[in-house]
VMD Tcl script that builds the backbone (N, CA, C; Angstrom):
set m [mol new atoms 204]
animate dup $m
set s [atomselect $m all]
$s set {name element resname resid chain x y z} {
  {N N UNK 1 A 0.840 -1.187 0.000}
  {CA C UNK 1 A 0.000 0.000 0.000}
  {C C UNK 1 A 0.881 1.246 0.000}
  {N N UNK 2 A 0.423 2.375 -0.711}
  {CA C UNK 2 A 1.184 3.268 -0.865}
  {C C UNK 2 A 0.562 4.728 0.282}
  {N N UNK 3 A 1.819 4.970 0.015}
  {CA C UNK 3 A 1.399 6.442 1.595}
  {C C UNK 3 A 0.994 7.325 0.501}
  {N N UNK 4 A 0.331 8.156 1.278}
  {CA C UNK 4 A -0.509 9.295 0.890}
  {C C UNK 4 A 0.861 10.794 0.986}
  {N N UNK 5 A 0.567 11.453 0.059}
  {CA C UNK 5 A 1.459 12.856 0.348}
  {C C UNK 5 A 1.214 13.215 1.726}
  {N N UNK 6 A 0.229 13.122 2.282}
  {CA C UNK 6 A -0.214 13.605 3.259}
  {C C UNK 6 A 0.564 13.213 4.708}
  {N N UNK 7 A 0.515 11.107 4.419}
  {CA C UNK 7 A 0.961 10.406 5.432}
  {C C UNK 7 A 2.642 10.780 5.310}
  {N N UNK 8 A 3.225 10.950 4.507}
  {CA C UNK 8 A 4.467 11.138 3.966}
  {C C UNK 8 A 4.742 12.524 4.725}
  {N N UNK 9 A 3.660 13.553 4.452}
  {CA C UNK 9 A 4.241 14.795 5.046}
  {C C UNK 9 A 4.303 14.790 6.710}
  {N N UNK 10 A 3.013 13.461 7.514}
  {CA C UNK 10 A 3.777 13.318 8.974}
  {C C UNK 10 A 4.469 12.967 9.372}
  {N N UNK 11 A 5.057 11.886 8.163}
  {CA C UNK 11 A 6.320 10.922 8.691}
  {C C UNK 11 A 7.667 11.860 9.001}
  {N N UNK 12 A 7.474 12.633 8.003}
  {CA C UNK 12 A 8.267 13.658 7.845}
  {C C UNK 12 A 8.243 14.209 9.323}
  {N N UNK 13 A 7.381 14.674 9.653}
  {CA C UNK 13 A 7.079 16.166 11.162}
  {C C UNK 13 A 7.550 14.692 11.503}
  {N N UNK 14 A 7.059 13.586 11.856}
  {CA C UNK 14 A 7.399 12.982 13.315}
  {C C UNK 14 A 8.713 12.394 13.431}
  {N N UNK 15 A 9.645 12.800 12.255}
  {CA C UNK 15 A 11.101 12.231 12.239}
  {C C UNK 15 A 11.296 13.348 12.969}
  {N N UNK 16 A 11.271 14.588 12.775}
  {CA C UNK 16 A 11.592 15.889 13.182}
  {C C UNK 16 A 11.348 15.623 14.781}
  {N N UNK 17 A 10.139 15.278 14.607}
  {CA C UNK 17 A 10.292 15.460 16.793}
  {C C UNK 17 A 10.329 13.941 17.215}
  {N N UNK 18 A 11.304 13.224 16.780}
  {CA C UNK 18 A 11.544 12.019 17.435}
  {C C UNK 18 A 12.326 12.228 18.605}
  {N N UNK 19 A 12.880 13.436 18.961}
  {CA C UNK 19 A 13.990 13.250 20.410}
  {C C UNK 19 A 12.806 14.557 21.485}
  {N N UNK 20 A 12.939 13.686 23.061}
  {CA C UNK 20 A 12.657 14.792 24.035}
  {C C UNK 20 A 12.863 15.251 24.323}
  {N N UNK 21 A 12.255 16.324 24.733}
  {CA C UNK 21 A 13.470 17.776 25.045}
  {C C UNK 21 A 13.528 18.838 24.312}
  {N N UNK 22 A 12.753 18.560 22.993}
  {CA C UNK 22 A 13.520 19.716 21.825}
  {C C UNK 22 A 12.296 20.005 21.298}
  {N N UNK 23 A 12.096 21.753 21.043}
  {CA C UNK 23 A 10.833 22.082 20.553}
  {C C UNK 23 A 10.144 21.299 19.632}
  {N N UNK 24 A 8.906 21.630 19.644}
  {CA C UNK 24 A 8.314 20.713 18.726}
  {C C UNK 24 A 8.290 21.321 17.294}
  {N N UNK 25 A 8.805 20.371 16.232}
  {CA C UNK 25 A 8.758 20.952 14.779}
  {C C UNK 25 A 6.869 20.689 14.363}
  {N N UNK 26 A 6.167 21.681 13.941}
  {CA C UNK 26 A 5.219 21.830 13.100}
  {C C UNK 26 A 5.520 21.906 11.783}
  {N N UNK 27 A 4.919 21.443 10.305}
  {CA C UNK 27 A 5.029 21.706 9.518}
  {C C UNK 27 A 3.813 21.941 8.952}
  {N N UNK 28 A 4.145 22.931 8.139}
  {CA C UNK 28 A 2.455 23.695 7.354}
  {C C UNK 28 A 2.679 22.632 5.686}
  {N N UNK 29 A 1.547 21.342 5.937}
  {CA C UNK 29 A 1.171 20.551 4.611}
  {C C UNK 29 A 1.652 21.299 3.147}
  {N N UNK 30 A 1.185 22.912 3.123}
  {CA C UNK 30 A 0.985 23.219 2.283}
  {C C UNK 30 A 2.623 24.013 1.325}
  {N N UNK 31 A 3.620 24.100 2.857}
  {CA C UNK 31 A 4.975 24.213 2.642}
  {C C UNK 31 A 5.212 22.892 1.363}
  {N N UNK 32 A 4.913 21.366 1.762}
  {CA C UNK 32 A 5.345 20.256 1.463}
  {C C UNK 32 A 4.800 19.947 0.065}
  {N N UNK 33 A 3.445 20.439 -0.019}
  {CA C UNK 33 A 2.569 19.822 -1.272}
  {C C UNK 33 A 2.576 19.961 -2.353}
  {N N UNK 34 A 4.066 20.547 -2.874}
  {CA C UNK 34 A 4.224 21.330 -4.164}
  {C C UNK 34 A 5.037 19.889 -4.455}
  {N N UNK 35 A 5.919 19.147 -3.790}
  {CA C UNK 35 A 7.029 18.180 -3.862}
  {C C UNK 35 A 6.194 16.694 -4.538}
  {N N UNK 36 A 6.540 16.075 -5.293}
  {CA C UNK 36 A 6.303 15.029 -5.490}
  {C C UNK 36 A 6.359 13.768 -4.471}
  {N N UNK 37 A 5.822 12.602 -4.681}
  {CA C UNK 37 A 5.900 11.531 -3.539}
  {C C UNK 37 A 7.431 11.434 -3.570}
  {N N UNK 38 A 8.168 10.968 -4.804}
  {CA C UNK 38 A 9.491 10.693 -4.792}
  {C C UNK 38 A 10.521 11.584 -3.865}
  {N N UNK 39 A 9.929 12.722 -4.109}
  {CA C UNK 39 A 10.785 13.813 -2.901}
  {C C UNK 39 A 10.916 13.489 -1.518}
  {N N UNK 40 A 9.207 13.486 -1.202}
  {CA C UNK 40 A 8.878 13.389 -0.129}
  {C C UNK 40 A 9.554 12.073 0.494}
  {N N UNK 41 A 10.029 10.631 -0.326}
  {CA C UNK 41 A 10.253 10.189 0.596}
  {C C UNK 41 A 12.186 9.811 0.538}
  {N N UNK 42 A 12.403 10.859 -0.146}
  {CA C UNK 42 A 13.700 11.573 -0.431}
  {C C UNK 42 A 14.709 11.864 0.970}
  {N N UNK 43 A 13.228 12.622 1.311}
  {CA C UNK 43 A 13.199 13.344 2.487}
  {C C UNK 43 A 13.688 12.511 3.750}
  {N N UNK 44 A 12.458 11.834 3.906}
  {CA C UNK 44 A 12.309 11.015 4.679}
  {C C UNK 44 A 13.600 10.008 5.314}
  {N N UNK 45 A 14.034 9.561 3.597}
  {CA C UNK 45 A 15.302 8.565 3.875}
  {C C UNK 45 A 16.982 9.281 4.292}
  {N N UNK 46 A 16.525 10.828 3.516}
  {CA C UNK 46 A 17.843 11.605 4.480}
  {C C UNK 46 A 17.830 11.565 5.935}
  {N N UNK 47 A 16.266 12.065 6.702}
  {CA C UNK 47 A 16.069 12.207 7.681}
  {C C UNK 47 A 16.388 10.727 8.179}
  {N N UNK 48 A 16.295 9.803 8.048}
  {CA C UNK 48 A 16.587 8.289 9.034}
  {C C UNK 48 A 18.103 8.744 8.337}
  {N N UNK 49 A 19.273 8.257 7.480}
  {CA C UNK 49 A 20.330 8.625 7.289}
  {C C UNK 49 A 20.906 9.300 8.424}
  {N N UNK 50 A 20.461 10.449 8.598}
  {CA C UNK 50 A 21.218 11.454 9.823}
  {C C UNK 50 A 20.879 11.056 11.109}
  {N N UNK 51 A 19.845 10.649 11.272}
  {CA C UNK 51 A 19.562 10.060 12.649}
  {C C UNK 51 A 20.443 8.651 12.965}
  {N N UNK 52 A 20.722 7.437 11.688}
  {CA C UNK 52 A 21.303 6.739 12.096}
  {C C UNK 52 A 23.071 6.994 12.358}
  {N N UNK 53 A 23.239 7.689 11.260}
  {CA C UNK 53 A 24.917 8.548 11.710}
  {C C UNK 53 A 24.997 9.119 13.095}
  {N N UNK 54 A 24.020 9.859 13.746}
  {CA C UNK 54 A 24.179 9.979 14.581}
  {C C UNK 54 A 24.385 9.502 16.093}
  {N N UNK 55 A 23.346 7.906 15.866}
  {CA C UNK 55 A 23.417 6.835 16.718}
  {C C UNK 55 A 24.735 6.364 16.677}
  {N N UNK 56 A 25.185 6.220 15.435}
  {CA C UNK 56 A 26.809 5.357 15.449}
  {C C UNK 56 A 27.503 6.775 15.752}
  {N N UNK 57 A 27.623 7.792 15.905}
  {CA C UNK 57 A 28.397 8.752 16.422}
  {C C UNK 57 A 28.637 8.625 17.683}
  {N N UNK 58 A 27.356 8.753 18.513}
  {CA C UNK 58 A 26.937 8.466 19.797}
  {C C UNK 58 A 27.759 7.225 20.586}
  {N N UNK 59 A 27.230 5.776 20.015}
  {CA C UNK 59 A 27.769 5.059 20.116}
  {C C UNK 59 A 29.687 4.617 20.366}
  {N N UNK 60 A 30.049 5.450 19.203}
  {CA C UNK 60 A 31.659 5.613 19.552}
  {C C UNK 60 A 32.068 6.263 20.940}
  {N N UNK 61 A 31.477 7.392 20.966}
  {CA C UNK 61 A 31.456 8.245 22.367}
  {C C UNK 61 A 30.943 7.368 23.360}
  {N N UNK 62 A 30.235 6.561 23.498}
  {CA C UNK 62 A 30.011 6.043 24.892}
  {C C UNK 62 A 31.295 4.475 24.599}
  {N N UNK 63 A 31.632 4.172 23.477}
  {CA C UNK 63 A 32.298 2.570 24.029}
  {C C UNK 63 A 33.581 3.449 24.316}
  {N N UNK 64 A 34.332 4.601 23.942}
  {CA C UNK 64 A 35.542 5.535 24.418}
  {C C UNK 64 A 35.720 5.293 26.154}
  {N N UNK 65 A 34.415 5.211 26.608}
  {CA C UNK 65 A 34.715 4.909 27.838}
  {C C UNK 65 A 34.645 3.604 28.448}
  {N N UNK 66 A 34.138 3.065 27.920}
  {CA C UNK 66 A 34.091 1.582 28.288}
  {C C UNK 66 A 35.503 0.897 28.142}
  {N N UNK 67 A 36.712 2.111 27.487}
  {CA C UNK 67 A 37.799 0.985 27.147}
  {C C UNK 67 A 38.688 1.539 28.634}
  {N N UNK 68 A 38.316 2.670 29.166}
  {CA C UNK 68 A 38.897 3.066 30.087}
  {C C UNK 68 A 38.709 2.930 31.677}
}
mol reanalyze $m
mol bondsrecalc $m
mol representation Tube
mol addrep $m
């Protein structure tokens, strides 16, 4: 089944506020609705990309101490 521009444009906002603590991102649909699906989930796969770089970033920083 295919996502809707729509479902695509929350996946989007809720990558944005996946961490606690940090304002909440709103996005106005109508910013997004000019973009094709292909964009949109363009988007999407940058947004997991940077989030997972960042886990393995993270990750280095905490085993740094585990060797010490």
């Amino acid at each position: 089944m295919e996502s809707t521009k729509e479902q695509l444009i929350n996946d989007i906002q809720n990558l944005l506020n996946r961490y606690d603590g940090l304002k909440p991102t709103v996005i106005n649909p109508a910013m997004l609705a000019f973009m094709d699906r292909e964009t949109l989930l363009q988007i999407i796969h940058s947004l997991l990309k940077q989030q997972e770089n960042c886990n393995k970033d993270n990750e280095a920083w905490v085993q740094q101490f585990k060797s010490l």
